[in-house]
C-alpha positions as CSV (number, residue, x, y, z in Angstrom):
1,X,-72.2,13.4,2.9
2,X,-69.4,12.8,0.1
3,X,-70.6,9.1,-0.3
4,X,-74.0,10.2,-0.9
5,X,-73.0,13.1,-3.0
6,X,-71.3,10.6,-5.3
7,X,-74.3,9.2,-6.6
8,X,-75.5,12.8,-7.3
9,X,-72.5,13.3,-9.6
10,X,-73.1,10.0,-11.4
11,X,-76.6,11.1,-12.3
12,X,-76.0,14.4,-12.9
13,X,-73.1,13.4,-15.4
14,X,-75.6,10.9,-17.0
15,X,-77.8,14.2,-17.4
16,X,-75.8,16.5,-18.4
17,X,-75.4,14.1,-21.5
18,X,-78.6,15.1,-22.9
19,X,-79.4,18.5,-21.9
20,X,-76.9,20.9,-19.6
21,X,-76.7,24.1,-18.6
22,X,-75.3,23.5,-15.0
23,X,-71.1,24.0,-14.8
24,X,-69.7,20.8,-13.7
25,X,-67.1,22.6,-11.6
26,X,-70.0,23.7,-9.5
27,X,-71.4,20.4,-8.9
28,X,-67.9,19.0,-8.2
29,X,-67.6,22.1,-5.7
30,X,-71.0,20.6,-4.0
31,X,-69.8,17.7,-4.0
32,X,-66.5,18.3,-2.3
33,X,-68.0,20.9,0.2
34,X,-71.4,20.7,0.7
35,X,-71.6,24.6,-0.5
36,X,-72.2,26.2,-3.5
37,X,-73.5,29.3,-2.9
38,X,-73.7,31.4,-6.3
39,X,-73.7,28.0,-8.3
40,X,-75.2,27.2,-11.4
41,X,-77.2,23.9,-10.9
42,X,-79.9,24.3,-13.7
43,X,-80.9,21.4,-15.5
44,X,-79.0,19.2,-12.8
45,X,-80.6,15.7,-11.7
46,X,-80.5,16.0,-8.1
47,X,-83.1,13.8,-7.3
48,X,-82.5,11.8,-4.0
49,X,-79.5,13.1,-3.1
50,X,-78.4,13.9,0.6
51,X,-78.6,18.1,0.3
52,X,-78.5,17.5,3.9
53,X,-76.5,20.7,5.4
54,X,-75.8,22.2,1.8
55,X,-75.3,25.8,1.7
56,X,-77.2,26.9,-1.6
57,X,-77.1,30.9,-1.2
58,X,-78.0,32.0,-4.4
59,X,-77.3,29.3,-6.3
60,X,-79.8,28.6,-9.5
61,X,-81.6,25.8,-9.0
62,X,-83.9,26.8,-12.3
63,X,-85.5,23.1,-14.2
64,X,-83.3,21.3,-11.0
65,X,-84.7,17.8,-10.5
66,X,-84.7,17.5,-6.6
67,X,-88.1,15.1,-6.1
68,X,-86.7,12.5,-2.9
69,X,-84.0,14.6,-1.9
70,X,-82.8,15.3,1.8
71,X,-83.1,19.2,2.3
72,X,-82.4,18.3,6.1
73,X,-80.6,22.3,7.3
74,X,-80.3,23.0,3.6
75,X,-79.6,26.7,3.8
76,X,-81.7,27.7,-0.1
77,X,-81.0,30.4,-2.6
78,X,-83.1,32.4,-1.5
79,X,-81.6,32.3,2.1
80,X,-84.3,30.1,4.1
81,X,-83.1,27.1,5.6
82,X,-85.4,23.7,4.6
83,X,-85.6,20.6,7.2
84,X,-87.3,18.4,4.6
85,X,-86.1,14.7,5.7
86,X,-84.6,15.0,9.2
């Protein structure tokens, strides 16, 4: 999961450039641990990334670009668990 999450940082960083409102110590904490419940994630590119097993409880996820990412037993803010790309 780290490997994969390191191309989510990349592009998130590249993002974050232009227009941020997500911490970067939350994203780091995702990237280390695959949780981040309570995050802020807004505005973050997350698109393709290997979300696989992520624990997002709460986190805000608002303007979040996800399309092609892994939600494979991704536990979501709101609590349900997604098994998109298993």
């Amino acid at each position: 999961m780290k490997l994969t999450l390191t191309a989510l940082t990349v592009a998130a960083t590249l993002f974050a450039e232009s227009a941020s409102a997500f911490d970067p110590d939350d994203l780091q904490k995702l990237k280390d641990t695959g949780k981040c419940a309570e995050c802020d994630l807004s505005n973050a590119n997350l698109k393709s990334a290997n979300l696989g097993g992520a624990v997002l409880i709460d986190a805000n996820l608002s303007f979040a670009v996800m399309q092609g990412s892994i939600l494979c037993n991704t536990t979501m803010p709101d609590g349900s668990v997604i098994y998109s790309g298993c």
